[in-house]
Predicted model as a PDB file, atoms N, CA, C, CB and O in Angstrom, pLDDT in the B-factor column:
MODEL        1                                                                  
ATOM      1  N   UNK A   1       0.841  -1.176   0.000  1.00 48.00           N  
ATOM      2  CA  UNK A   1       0.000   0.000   0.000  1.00 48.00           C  
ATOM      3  C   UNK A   1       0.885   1.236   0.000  1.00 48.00           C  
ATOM      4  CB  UNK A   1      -0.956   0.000   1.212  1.00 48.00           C  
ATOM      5  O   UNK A   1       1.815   1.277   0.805  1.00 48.00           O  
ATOM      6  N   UNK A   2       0.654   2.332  -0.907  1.00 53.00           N  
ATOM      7  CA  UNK A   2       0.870   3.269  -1.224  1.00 53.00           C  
ATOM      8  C   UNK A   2       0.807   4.658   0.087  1.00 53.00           C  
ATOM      9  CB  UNK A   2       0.055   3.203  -2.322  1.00 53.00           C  
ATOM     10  O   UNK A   2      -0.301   5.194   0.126  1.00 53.00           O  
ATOM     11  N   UNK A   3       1.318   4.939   0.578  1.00 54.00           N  
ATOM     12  CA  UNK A   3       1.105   6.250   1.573  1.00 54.00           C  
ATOM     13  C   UNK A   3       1.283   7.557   0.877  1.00 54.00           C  
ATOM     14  CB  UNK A   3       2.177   6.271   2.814  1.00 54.00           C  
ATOM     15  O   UNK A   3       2.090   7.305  -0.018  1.00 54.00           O  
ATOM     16  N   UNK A   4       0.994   8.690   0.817  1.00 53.00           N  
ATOM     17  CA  UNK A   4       1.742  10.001   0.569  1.00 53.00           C  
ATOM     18  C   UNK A   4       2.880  10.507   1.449  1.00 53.00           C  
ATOM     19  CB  UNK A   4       0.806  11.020   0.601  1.00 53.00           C  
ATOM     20  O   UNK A   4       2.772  10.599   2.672  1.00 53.00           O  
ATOM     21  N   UNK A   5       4.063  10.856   0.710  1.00 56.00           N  
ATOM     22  CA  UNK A   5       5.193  11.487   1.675  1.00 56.00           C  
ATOM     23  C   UNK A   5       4.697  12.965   2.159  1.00 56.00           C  
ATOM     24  CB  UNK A   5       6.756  11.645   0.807  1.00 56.00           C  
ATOM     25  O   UNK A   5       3.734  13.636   1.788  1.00 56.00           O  
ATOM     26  N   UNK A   6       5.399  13.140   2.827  1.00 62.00           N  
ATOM     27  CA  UNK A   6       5.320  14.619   3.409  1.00 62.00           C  
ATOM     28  C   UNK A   6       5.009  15.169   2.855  1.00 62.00           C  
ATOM     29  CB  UNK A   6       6.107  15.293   3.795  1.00 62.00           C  
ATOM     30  O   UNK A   6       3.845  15.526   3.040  1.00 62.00           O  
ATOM     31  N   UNK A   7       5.863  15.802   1.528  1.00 73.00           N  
ATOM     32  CA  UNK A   7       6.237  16.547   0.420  1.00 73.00           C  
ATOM     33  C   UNK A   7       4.463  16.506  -0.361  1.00 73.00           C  
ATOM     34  CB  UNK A   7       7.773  15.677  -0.548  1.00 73.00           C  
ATOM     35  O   UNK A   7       3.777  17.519  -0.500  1.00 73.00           O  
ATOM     36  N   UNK A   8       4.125  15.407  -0.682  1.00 79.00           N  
ATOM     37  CA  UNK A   8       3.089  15.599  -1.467  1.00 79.00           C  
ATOM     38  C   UNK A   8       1.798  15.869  -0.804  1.00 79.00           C  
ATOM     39  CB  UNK A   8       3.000  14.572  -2.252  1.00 79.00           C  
ATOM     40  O   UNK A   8       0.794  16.140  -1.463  1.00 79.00           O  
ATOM     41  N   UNK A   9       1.801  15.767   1.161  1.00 75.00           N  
ATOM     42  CA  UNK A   9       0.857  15.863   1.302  1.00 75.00           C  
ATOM     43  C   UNK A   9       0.919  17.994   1.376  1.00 75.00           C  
ATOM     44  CB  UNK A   9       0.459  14.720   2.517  1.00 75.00           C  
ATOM     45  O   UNK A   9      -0.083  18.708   1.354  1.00 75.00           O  
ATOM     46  N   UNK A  10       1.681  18.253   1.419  1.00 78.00           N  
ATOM     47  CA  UNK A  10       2.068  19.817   1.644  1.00 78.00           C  
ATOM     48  C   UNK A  10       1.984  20.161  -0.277  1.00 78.00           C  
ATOM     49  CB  UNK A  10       4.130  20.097   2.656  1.00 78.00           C  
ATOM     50  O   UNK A  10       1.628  21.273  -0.665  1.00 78.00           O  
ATOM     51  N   UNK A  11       2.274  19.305  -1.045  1.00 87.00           N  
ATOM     52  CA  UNK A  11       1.548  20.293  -2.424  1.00 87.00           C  
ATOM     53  C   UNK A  11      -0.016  20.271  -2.454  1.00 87.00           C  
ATOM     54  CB  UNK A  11       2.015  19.622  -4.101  1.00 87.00           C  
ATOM     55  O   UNK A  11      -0.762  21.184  -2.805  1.00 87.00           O  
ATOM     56  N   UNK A  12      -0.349  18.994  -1.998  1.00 87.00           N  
ATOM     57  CA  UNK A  12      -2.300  19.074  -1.979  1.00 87.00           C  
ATOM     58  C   UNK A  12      -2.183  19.949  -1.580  1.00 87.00           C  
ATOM     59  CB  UNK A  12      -3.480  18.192  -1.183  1.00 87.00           C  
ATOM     60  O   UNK A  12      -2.654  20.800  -2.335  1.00 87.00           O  
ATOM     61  N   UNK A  13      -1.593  20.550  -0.309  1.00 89.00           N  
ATOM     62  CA  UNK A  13      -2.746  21.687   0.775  1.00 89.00           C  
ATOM     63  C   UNK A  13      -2.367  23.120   0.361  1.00 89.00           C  
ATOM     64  CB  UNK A  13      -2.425  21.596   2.829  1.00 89.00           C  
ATOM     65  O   UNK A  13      -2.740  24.216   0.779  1.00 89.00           O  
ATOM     66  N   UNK A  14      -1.545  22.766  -0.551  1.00 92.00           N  
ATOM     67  CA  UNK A  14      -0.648  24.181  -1.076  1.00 92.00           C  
ATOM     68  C   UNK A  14      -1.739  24.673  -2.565  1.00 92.00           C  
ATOM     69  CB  UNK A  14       1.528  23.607  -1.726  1.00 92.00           C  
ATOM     70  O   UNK A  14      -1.971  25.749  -3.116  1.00 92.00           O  
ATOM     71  N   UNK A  15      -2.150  23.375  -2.770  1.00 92.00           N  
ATOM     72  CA  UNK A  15      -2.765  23.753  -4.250  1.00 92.00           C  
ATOM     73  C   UNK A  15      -4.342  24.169  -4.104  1.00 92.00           C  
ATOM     74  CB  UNK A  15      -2.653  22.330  -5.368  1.00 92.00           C  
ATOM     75  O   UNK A  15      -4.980  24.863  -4.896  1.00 92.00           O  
ATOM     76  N   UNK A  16      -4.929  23.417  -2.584  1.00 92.00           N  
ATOM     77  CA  UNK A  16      -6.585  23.861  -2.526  1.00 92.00           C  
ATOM     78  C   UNK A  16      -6.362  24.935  -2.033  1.00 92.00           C  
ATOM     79  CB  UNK A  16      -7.738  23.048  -1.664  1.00 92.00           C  
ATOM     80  O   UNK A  16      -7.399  25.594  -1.953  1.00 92.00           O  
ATOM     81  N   UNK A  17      -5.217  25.602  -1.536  1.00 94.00           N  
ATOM     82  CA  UNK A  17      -4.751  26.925  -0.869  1.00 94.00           C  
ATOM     83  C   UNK A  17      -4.971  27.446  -2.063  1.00 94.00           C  
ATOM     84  CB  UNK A  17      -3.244  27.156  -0.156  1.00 94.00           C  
ATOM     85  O   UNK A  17      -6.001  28.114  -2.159  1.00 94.00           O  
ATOM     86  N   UNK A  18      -4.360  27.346  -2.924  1.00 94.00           N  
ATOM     87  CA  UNK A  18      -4.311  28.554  -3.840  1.00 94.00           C  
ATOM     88  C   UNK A  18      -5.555  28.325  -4.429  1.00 94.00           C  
ATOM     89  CB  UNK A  18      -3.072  28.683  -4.911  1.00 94.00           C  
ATOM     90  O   UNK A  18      -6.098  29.386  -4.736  1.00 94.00           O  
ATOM     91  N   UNK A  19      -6.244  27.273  -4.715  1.00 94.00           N  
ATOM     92  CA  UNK A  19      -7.688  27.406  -5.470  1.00 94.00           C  
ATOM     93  C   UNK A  19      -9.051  27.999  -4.906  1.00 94.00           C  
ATOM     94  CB  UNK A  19      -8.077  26.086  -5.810  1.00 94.00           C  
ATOM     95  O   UNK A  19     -10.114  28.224  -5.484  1.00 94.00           O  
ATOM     96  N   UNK A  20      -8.508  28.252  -3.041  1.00 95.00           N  
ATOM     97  CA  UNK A  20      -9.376  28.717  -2.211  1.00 95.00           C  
ATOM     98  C   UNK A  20      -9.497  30.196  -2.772  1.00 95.00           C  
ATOM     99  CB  UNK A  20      -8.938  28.524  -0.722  1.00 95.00           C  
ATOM    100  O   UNK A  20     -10.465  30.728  -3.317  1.00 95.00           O  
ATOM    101  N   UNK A  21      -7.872  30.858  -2.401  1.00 96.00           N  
ATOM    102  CA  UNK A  21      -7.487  32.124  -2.539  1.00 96.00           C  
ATOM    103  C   UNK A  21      -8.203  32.892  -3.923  1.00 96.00           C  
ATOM    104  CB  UNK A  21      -5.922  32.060  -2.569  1.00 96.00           C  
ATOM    105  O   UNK A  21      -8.651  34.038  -3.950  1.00 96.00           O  
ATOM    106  N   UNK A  22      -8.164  31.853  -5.110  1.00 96.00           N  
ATOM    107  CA  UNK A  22      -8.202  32.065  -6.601  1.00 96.00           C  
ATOM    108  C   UNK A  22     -10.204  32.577  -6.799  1.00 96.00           C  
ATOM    109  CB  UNK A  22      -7.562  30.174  -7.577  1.00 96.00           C  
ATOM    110  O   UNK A  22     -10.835  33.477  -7.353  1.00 96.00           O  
ATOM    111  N   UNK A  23     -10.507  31.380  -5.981  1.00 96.00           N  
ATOM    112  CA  UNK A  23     -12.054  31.426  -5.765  1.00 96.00           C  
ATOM    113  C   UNK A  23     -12.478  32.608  -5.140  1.00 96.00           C  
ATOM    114  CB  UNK A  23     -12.572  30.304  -4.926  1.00 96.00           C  
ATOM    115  O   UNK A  23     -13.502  33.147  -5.560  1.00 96.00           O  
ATOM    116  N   UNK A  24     -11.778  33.158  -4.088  1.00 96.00           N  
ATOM    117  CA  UNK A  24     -12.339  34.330  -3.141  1.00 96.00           C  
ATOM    118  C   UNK A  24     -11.969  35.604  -4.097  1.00 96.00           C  
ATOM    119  CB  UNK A  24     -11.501  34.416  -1.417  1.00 96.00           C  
ATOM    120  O   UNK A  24     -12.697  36.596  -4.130  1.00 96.00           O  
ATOM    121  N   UNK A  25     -10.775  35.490  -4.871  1.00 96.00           N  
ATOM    122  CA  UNK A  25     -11.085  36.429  -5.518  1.00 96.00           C  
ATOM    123  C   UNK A  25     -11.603  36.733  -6.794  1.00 96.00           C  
ATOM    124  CB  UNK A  25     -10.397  36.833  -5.424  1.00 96.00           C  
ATOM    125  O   UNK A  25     -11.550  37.898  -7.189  1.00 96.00           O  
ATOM    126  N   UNK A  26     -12.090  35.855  -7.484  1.00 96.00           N  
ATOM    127  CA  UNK A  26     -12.869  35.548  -8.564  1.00 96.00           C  
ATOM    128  C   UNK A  26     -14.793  36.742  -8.192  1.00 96.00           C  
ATOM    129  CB  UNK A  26     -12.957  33.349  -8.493  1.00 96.00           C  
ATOM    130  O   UNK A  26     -15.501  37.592  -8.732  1.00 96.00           O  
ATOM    131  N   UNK A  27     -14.657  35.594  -6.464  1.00 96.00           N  
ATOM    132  CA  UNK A  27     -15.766  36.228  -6.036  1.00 96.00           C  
ATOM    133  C   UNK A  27     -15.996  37.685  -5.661  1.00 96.00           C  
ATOM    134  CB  UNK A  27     -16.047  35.614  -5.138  1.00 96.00           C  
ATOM    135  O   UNK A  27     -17.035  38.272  -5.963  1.00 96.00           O  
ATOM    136  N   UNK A  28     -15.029  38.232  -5.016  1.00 96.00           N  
ATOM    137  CA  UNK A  28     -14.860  39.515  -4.756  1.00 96.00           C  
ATOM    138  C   UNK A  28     -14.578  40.698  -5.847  1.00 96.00           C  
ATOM    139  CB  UNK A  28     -13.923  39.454  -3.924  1.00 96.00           C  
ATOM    140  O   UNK A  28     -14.657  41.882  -5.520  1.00 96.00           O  
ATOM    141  N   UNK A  29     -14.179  40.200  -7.417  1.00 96.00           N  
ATOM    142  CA  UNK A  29     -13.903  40.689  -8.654  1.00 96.00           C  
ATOM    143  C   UNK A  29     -15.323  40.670  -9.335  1.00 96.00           C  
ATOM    144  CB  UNK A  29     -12.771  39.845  -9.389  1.00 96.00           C  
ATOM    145  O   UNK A  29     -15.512  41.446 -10.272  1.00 96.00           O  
ATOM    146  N   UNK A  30     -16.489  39.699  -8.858  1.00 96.00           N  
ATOM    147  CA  UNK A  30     -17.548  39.534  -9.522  1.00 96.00           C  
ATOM    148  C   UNK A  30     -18.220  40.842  -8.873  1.00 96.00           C  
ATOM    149  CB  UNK A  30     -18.231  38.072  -9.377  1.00 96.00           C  
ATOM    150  O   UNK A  30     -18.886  41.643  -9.530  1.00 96.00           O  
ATOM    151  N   UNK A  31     -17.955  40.956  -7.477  1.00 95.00           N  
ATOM    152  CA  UNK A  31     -18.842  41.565  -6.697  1.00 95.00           C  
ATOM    153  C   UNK A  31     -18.600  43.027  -6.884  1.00 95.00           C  
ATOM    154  CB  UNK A  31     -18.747  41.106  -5.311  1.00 95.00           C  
ATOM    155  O   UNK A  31     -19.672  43.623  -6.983  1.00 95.00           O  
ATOM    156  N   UNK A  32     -17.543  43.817  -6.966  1.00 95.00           N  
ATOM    157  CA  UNK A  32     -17.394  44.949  -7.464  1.00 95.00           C  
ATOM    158  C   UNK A  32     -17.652  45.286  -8.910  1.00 95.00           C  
ATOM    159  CB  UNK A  32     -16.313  45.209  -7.165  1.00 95.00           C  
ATOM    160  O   UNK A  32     -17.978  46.462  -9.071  1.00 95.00           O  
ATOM    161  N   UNK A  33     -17.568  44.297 -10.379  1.00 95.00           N  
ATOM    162  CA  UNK A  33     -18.296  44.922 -11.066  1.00 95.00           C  
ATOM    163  C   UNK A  33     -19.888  44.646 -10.834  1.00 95.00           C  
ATOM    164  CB  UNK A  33     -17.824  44.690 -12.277  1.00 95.00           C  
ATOM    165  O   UNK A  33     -20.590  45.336 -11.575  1.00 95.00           O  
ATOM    166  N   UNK A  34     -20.597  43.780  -9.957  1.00 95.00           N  
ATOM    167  CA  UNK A  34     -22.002  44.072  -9.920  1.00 95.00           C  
ATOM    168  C   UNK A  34     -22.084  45.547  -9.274  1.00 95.00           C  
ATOM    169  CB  UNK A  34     -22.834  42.913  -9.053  1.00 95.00           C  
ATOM    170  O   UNK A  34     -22.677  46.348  -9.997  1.00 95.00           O  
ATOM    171  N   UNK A  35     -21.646  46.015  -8.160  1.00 94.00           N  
ATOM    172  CA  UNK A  35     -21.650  47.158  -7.853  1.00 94.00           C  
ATOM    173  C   UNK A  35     -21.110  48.509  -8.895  1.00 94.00           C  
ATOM    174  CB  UNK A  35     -21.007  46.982  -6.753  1.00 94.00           C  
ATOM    175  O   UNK A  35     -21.568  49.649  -8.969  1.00 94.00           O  
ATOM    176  N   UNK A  36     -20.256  48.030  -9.449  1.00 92.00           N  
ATOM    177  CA  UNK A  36     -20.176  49.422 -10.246  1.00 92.00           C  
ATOM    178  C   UNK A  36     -21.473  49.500 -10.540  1.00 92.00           C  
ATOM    179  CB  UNK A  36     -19.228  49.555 -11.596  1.00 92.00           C  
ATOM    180  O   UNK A  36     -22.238  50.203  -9.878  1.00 92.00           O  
ATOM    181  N   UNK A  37     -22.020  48.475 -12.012  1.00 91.00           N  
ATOM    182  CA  UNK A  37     -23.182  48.363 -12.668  1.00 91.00           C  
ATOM    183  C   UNK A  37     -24.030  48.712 -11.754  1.00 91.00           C  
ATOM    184  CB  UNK A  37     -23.458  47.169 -13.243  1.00 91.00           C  
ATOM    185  O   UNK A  37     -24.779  49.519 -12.304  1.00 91.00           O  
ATOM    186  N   UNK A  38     -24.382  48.556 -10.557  1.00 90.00           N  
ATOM    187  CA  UNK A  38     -25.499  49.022  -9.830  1.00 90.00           C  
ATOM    188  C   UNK A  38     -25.288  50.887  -9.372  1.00 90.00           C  
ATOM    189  CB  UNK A  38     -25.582  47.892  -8.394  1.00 90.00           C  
ATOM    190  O   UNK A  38     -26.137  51.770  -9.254  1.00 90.00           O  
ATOM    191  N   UNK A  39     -24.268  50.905  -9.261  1.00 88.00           N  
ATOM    192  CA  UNK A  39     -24.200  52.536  -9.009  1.00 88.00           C  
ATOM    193  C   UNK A  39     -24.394  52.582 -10.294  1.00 88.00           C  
ATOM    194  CB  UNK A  39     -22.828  53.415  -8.357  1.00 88.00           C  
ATOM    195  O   UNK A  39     -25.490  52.027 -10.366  1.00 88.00           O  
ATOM    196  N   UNK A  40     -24.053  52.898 -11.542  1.00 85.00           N  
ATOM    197  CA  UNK A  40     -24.316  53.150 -12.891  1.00 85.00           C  
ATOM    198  C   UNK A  40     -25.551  53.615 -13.067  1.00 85.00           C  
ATOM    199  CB  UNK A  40     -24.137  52.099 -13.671  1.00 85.00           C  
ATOM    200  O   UNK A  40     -25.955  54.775 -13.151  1.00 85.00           O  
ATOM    201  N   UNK A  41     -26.273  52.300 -13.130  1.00 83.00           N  
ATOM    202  CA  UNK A  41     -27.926  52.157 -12.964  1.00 83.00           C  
ATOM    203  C   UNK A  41     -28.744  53.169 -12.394  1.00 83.00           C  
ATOM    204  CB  UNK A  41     -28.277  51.060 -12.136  1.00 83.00           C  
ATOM    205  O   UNK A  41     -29.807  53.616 -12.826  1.00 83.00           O  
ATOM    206  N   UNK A  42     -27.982  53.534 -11.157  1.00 85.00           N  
ATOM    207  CA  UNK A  42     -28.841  53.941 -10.218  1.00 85.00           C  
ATOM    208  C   UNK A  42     -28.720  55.756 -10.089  1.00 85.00           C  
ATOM    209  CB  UNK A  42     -28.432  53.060  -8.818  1.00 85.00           C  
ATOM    210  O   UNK A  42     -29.281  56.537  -9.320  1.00 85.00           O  
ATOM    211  N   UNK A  43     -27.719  55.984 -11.221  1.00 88.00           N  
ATOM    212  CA  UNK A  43     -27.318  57.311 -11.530  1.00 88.00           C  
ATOM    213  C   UNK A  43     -28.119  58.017 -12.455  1.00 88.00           C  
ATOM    214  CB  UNK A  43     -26.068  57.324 -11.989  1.00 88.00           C  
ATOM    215  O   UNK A  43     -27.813  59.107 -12.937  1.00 88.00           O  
ATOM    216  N   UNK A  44     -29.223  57.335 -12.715  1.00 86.00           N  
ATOM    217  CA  UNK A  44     -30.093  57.624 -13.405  1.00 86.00           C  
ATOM    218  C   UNK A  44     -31.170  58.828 -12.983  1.00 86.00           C  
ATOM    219  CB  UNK A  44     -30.560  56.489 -13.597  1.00 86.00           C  
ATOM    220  O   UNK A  44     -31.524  58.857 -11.804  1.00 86.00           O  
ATOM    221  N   UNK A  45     -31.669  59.762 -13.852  1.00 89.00           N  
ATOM    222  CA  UNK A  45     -33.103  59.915 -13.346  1.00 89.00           C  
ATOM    223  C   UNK A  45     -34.311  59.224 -14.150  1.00 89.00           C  
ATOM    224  CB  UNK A  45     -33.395  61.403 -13.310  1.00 89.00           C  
ATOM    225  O   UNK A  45     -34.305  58.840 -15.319  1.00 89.00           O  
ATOM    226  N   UNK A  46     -35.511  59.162 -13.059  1.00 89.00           N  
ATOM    227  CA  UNK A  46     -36.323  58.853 -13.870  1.00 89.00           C  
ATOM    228  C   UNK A  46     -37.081  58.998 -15.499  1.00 89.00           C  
ATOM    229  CB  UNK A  46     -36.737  59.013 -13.245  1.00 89.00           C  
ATOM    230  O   UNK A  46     -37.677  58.223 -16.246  1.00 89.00           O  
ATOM    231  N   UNK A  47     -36.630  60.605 -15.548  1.00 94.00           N  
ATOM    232  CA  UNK A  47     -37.490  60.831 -16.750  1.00 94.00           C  
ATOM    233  C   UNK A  47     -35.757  60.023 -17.547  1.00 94.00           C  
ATOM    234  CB  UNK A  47     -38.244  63.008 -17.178  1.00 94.00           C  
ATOM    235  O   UNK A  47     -36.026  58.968 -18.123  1.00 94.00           O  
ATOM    236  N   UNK A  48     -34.666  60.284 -17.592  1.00 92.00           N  
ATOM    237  CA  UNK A  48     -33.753  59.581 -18.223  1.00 92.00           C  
ATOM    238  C   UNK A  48     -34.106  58.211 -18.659  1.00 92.00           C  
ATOM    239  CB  UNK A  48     -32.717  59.560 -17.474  1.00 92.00           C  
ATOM    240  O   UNK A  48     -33.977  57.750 -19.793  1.00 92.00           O  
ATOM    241  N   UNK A  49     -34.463  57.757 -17.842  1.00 89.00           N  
ATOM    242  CA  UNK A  49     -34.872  55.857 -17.687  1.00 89.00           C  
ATOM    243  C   UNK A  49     -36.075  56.186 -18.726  1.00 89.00           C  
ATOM    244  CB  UNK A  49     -35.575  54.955 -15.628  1.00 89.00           C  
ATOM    245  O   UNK A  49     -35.843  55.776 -19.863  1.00 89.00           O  
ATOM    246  N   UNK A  50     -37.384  56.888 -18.539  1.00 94.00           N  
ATOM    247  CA  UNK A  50     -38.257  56.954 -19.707  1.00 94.00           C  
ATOM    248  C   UNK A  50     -38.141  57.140 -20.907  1.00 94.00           C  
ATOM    249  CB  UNK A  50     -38.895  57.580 -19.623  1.00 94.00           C  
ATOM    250  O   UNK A  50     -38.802  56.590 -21.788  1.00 94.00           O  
ATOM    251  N   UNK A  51     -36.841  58.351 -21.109  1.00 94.00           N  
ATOM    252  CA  UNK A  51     -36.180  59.090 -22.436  1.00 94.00           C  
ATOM    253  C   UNK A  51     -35.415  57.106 -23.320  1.00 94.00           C  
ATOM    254  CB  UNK A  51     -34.304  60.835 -21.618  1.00 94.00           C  
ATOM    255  O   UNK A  51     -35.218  56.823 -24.502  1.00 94.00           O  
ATOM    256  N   UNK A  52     -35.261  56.418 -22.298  1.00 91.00           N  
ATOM    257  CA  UNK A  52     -34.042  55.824 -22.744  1.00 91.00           C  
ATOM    258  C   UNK A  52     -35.050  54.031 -23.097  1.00 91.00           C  
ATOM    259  CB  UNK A  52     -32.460  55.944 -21.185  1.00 91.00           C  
ATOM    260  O   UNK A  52     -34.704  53.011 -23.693  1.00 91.00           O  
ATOM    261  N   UNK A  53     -35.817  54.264 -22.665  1.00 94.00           N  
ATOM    262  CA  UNK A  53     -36.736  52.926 -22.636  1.00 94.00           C  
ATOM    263  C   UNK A  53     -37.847  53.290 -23.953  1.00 94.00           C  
ATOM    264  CB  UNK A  53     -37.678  52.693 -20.848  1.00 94.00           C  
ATOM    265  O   UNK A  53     -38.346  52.384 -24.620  1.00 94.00           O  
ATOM    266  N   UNK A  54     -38.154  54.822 -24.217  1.00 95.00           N  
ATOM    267  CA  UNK A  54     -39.242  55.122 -25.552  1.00 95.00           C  
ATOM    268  C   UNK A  54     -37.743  54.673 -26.162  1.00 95.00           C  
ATOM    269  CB  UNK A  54     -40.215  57.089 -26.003  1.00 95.00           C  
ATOM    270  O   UNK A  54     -37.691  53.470 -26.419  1.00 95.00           O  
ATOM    271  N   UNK A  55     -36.656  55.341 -26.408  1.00 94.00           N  
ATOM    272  CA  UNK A  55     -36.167  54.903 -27.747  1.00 94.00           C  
ATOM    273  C   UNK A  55     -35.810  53.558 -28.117  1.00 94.00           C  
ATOM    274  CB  UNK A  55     -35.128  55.555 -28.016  1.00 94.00           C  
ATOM    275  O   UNK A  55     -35.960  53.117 -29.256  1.00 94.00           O  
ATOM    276  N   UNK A  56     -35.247  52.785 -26.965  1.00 94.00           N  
ATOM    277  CA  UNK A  56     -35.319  51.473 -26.817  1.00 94.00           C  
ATOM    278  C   UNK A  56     -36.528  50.871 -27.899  1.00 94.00           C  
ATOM    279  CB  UNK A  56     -35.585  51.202 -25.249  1.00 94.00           C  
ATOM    280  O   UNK A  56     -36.360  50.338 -28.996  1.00 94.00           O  
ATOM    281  N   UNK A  57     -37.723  51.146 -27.212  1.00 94.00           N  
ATOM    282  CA  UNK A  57     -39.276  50.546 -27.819  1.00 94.00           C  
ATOM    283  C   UNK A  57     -39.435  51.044 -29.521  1.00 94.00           C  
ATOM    284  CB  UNK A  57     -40.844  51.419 -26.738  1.00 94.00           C  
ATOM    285  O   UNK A  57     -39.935  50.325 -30.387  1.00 94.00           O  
ATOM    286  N   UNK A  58     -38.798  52.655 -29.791  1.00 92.00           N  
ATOM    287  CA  UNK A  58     -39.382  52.759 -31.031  1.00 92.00           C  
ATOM    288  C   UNK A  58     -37.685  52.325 -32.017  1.00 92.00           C  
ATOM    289  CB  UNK A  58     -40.259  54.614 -31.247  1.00 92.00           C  
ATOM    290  O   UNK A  58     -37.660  52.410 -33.245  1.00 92.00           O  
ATOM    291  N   UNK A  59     -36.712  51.987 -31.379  1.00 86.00           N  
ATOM    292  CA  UNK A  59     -36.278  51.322 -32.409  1.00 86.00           C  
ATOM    293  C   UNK A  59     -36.130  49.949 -32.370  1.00 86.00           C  
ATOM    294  CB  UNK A  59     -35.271  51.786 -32.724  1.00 86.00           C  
ATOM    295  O   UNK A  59     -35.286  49.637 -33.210  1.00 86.00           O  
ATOM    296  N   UNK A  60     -36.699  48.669 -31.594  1.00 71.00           N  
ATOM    297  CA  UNK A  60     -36.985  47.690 -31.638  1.00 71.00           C  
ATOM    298  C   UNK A  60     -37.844  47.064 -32.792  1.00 71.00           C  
ATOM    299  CB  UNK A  60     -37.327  47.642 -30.654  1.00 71.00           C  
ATOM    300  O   UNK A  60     -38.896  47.611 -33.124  1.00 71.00           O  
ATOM    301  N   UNK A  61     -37.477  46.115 -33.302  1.00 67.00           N  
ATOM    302  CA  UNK A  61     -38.734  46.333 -35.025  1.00 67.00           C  
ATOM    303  C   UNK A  61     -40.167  45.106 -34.074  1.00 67.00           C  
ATOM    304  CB  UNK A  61     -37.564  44.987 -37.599  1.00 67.00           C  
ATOM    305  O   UNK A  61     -39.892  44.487 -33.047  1.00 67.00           O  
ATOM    306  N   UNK A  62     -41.057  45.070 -34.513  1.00 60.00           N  
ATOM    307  CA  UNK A  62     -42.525  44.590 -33.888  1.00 60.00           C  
ATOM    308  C   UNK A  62     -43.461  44.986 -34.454  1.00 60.00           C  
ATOM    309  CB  UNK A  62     -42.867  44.927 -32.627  1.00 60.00           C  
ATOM    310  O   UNK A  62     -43.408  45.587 -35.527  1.00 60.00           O  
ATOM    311  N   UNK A  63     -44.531  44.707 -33.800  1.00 53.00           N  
ATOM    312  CA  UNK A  63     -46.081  44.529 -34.540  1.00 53.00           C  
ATOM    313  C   UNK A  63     -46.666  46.349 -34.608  1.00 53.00           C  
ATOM    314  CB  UNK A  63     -47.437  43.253 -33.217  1.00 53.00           C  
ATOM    315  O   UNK A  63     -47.786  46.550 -35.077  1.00 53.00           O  
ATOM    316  N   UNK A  64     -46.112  47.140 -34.285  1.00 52.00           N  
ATOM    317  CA  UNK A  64     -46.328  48.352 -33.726  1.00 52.00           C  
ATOM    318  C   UNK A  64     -46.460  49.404 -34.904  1.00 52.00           C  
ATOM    319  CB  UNK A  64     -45.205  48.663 -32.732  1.00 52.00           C  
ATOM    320  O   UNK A  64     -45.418  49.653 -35.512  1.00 52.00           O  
ATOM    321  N   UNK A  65     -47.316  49.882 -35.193  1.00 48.00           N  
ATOM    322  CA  UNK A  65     -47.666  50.253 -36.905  1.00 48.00           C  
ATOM    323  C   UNK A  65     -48.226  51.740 -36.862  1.00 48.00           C  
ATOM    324  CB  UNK A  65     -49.055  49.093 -37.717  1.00 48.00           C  
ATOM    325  O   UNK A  65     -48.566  52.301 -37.903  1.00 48.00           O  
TER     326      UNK A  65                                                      
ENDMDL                                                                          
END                                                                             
């Protein structure tokens, strides 16, 4: 039967180390551009959001005659 030496049990813990690290910041990189995009969004005014949703609608092509 096969054991792991030292050495290899310290690259496993070295490598979910870094895939932990890699993950948290994957997550924390996701999470600031949702926040930009949400300040963005939210820099809006309303009549802007209306100005920007009619042109949206009248250049969309549809049943609208």
């Amino acid at each position: 039967m096969r054991t792991l030496s030292g050495s290899g049990l310290w690259k496993a813990a070295n490598l979910w180390k870094a895939l932990g690290v890699a993950g948290f910041l994957g997550v924390a990189a996701t999470g600031a551009v949702i926040v930009r995009a949400e300040r963005r969004r939210r820099s809006y005014t309303p009549d802007e959001i209306r100005e920007r949703l009619h042109e949206r609608l009248d250049g969309s092509p549809g049943e609208r005659g």
